[in-house]
Backbone bond lengths (Angstrom), bond angles and torsions (degrees), N, CA, C in turn:
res aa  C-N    CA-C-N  psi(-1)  N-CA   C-N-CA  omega(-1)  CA-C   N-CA-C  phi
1 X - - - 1.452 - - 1.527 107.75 -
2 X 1.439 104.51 123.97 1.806 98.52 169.26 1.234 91.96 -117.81
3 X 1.893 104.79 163.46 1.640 132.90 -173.53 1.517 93.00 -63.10
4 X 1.314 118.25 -34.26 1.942 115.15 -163.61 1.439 81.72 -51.10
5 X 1.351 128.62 -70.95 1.317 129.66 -158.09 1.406 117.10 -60.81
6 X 1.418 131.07 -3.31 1.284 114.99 170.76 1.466 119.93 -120.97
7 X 1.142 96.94 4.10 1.992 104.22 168.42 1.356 107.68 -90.41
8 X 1.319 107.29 169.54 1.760 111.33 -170.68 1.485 89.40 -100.68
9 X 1.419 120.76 131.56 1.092 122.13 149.02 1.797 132.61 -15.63
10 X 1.244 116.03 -51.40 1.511 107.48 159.79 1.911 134.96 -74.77
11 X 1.453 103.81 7.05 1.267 121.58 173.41 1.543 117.77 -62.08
12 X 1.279 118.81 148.33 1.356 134.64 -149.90 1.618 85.67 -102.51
13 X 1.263 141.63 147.98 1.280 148.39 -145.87 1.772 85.04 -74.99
14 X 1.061 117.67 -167.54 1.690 151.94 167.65 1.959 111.35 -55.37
15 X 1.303 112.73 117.83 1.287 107.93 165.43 1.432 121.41 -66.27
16 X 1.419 96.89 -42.91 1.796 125.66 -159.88 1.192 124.97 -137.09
17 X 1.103 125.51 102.96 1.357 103.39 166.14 1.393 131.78 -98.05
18 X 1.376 130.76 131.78 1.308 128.69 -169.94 1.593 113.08 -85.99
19 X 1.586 95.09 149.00 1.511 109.45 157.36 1.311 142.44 -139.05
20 X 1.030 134.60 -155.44 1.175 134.65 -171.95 1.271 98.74 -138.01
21 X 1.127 123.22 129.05 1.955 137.99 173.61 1.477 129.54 -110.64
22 X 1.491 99.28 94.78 1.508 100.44 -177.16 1.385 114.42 -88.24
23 X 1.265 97.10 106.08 1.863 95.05 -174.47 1.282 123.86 -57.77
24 X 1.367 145.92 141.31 1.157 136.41 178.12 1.140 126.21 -71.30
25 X 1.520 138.23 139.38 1.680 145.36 -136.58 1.790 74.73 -129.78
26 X 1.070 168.73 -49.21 1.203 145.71 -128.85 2.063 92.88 -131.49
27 X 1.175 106.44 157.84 1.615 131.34 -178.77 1.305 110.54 -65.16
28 X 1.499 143.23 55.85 1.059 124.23 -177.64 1.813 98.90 152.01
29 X 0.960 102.27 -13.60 1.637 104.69 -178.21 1.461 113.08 -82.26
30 X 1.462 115.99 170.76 2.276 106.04 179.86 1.636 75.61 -107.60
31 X 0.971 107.17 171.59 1.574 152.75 129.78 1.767 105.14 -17.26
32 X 0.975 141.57 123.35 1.066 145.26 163.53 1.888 115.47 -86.50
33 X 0.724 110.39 115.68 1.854 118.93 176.66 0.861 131.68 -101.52
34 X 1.455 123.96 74.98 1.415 116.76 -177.54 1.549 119.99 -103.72
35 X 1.592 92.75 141.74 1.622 108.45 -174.22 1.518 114.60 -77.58
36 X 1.589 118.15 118.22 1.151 132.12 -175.45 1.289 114.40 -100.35
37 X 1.517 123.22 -43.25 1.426 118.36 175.63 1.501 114.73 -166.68
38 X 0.917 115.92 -131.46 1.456 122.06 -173.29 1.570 124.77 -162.67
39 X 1.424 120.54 160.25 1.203 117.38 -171.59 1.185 116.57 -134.51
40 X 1.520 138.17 123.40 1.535 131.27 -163.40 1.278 99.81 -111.76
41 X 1.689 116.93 136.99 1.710 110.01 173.12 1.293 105.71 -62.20
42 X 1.275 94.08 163.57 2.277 100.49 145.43 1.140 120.23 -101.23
43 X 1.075 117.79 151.22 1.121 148.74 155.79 1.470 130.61 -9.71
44 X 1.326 101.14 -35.54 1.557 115.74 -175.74 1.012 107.03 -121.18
45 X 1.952 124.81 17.53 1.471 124.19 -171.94 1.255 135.67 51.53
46 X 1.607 111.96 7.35 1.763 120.82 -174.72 2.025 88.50 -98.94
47 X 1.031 127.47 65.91 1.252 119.04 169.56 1.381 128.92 120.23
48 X 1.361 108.52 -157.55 1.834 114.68 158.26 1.181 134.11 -163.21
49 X 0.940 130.22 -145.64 1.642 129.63 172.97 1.540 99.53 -133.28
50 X 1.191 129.81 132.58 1.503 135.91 -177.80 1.460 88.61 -109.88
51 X 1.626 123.06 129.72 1.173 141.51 150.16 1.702 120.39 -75.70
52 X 1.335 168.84 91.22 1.023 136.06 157.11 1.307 111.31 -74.76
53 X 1.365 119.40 166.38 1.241 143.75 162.87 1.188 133.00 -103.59
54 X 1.554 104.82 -16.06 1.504 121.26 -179.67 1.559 115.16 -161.57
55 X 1.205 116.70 168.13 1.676 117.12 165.49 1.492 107.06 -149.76
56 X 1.281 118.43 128.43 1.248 142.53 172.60 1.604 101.92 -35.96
57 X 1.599 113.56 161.74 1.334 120.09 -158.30 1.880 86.13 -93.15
58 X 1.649 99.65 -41.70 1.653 106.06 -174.88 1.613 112.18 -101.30
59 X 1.053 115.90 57.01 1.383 129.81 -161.84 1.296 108.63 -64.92
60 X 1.362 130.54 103.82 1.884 124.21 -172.46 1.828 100.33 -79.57
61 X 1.094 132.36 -9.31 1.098 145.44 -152.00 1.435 133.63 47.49
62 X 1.600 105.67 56.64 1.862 123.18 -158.61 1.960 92.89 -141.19
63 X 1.323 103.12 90.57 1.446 116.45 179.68 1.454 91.94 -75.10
64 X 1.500 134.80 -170.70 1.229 172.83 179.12 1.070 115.02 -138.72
65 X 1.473 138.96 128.46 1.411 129.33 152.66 1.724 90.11 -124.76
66 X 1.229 88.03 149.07 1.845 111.14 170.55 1.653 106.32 -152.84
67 X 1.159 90.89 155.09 1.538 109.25 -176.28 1.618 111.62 -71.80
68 X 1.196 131.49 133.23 1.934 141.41 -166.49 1.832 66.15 -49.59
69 X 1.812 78.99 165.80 2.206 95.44 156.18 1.390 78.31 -142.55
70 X 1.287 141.64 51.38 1.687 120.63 136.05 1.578 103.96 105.83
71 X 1.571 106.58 -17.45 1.845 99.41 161.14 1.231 122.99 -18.97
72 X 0.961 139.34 152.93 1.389 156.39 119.08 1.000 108.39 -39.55
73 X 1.713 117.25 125.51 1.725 132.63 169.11 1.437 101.19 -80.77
74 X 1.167 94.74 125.96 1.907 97.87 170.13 2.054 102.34 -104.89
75 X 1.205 122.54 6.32 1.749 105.26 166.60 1.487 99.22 73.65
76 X 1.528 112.30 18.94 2.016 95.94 145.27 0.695 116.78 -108.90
């Protein structure tokens, strides 16, 4: 399932995109960030609709959302 396919064509790009944060286990390593899905406002500014695309195998149940910085969508 990709997000292209579940927004309406006249939808305003992505508020958020969510992730998943694998903290780093060793002294010197980052944080790993992986992008799970996305989040579209509404309309009336009381919220949104969270899309995922995926869920972690060890899922603690603690998403991330952050705001795009201008990436390029690659359509996973």
């Amino acid at each position: 399932m990709t997000t292209e396919t579940n927004k309406p064509k006249d939808a305003s790009p992505p508020k958020y995109h969510a992730y998943y944060v694998v903290e780093a286990t060793r002294r010197g390593q980052k944080d790993r960030w992986n992008r799970i899905g996305v989040m579209f406002a509404h309309v009336d500014g009381e919220g949104g609709t969270l899309i995922l695309d995926s869920l972690p195998i060890n899922f603690d149940g603690r998403i991330v959302l952050r705001a795009p910085k201008g990436e390029p969508e690659t359509g996973q």
